[in-house]
N, C-alpha and C positions, 0 to 999 in steps of 0.2 A: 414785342415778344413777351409770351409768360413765362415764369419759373415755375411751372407747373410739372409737375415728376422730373425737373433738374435737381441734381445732386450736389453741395457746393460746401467745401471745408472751410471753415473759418478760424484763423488761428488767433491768439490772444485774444479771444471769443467769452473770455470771463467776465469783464470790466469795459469801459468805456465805448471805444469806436468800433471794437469787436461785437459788443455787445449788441450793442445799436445796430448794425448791421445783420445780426440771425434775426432780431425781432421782423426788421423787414423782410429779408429774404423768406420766411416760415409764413409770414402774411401772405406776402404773394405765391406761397405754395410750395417753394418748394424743400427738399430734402433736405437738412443742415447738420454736418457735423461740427462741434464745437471744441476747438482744441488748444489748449493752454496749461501749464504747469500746474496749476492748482484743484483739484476735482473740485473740490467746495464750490471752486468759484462756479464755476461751469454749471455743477448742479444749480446755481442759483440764477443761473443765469436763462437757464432752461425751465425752470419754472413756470408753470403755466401754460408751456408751449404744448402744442398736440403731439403725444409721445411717438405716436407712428413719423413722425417730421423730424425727431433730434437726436441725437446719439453724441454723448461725451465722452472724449478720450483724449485724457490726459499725457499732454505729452512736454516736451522740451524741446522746440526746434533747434537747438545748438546741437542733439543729438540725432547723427545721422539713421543709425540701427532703430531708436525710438523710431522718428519719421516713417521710413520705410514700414516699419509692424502697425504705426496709426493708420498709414494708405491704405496699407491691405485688410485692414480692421475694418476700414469704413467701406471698401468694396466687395468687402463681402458681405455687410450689412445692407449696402446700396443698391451694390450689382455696379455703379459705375462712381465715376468723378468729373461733372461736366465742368464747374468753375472751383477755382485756387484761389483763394482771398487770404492774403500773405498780412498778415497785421500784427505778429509780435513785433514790440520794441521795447527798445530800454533806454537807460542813460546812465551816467554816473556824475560824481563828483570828486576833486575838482575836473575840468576839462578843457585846458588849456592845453596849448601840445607840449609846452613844458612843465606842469603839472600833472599831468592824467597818467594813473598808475599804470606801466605797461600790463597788466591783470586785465585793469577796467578796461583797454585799450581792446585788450585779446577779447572779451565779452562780447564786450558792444559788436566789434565786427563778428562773434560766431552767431547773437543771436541775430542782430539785424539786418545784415547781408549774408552770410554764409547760411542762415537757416531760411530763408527766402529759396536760395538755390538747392537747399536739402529739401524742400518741399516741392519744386520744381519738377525737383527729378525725380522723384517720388510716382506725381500723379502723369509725368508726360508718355509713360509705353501707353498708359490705356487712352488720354485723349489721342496719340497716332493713331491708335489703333480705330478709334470711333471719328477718325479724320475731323474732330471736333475740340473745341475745347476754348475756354475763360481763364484768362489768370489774373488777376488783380492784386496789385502792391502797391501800401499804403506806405508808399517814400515820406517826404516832408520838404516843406519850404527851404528847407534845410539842405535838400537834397538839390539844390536849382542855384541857391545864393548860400554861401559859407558865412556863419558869422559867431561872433562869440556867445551865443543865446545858448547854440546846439552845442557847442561845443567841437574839436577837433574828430575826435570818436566817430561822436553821431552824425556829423555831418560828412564825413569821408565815407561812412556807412550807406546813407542815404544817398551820394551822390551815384556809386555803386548798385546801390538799387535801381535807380533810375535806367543807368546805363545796362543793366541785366535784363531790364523792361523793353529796351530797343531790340538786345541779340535776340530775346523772343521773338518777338516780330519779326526780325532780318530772316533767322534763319528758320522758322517753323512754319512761316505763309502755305507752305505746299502740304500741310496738315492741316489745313486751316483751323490752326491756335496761333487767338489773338492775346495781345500783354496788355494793361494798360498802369502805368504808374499813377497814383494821385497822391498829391503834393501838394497837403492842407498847411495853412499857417499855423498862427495860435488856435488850440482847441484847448477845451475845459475838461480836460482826464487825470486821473489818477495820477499820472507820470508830472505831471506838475511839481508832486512832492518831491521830486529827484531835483527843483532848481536851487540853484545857490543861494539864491536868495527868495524871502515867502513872497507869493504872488498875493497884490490885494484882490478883494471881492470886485471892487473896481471895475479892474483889468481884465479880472472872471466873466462877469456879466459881457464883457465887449467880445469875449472871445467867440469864436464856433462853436456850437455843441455838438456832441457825438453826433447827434442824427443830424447834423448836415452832411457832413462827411459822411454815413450812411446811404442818406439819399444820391449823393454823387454815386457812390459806389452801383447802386441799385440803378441809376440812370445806364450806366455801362452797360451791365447786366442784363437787361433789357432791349438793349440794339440787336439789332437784327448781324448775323455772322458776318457779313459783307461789311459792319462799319466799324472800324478799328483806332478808338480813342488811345494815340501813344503815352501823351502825360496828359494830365487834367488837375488844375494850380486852382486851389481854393483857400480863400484868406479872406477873417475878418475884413469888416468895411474899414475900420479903423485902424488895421495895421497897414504900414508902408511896404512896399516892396518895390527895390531899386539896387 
């Protein structure tokens, strides 16, 4: 399948897995909006790219009213919204579930699952409408095995995504909009700096880089409407998963 005049929002599109993924998507053609809290970032992430393919609008997924005015920003720039590529995340510190500020607590779940589903709802009248539609959400290993890495937060965040990944599928099959969750291990992003402890260069080098987890994404993207990847688990060679 090409991306060829598809339309596909990417959100946390500033930095790392976000980023990685417009550059593919814009290669293969098609339309990209790029959305994340920071214009700077955006604008530089955009950079280069062919101006008729990208549009930045800066938004904050935890806010619902933003969402909704960034969908209709980008369809009316577009004309439509064929894929959702759901990639803001965050973390905090500490994040234990006897430690982790009920603040940090409230974050983590508006930006990482509740603005998953503010984007959701967002772009799903017009994919009914065009009995069409991609959604992609970049859950985490996190989101499949709980463990003290992610934290309490983030991993009850992610596991939710996962599970938000399924009700699409269950319940939108007869619009044919497909979900699919991707649930990377260790990668080498920005959010790194949110761990407790510094991560060596080491450890860096072993991890994923953005554009693996890009190319998964783009793998999806790609399938023909009939084949519907539910989760998709990608992890360094060298991390364990058990």
């Amino acid at each position: 399948m090409s991306l060829k005049n598809k339309t596909a929002i990417i959100t946390g599109a500033g930095t790392g897995i976000g980023e990685a993924i417009v550059q593919l998507f814009v290669r293969e053609g098609a339309n990209v909006a790029l959305v994340g809290r920071r214009a700077e970032k955006l604008e530089a992430a955009s950079e280069g790219l062919p101006a008729e393919q990208v549009l930045c609008v800066p938004c904050d997924v935890a806010d619902r009213d933003g969402v909704n005015a960034m969908a209709a920003k980008v369809i009316e720039h577009f004309g439509k919204v064929d894929i959702l590529v759901n990639n803001a995340g965050m973390n905090t510190n500490p994040r234990s579930v006897g430690e982790v500020a009920p603040e940090d607590w409230d974050k983590t779940i508006q930006v990482n699952l509740t603005g998953v589903f503010n984007c959701v709802r967002a772009v799903l009248p017009g994919m009914r409408e065009q009995r069409d539609g991609l959604i992609i959400n970049v859950s985490s290993i996190a989101g499949v095995r709980s463990g003290k890495l992610g934290g309490a937060a983030y991993c009850a965040s992610k596991f939710g995504v996962v599970a938000l990944t399924t009700s699409i599928n269950e319940e939108e099959v007869e619009y044919r909009i497909r979900a699919t969750a991707i649930c990377p291990g260790e990668v080498e992003t920005p959010i790194l700096e949110k761990r407790p402890e510094p991560v060596s260069a080491e450890r860096r080098a072993n991890m994923l880089q953005p554009i693996d987890v890009a190319e998964a994404a783009l793998f999806v993207a790609k399938l023909p409407p009939r084949a519907c990847v539910n989760e998709l688990l990608i992890k360094p060679t060298t991390q364990h998963f058990n």
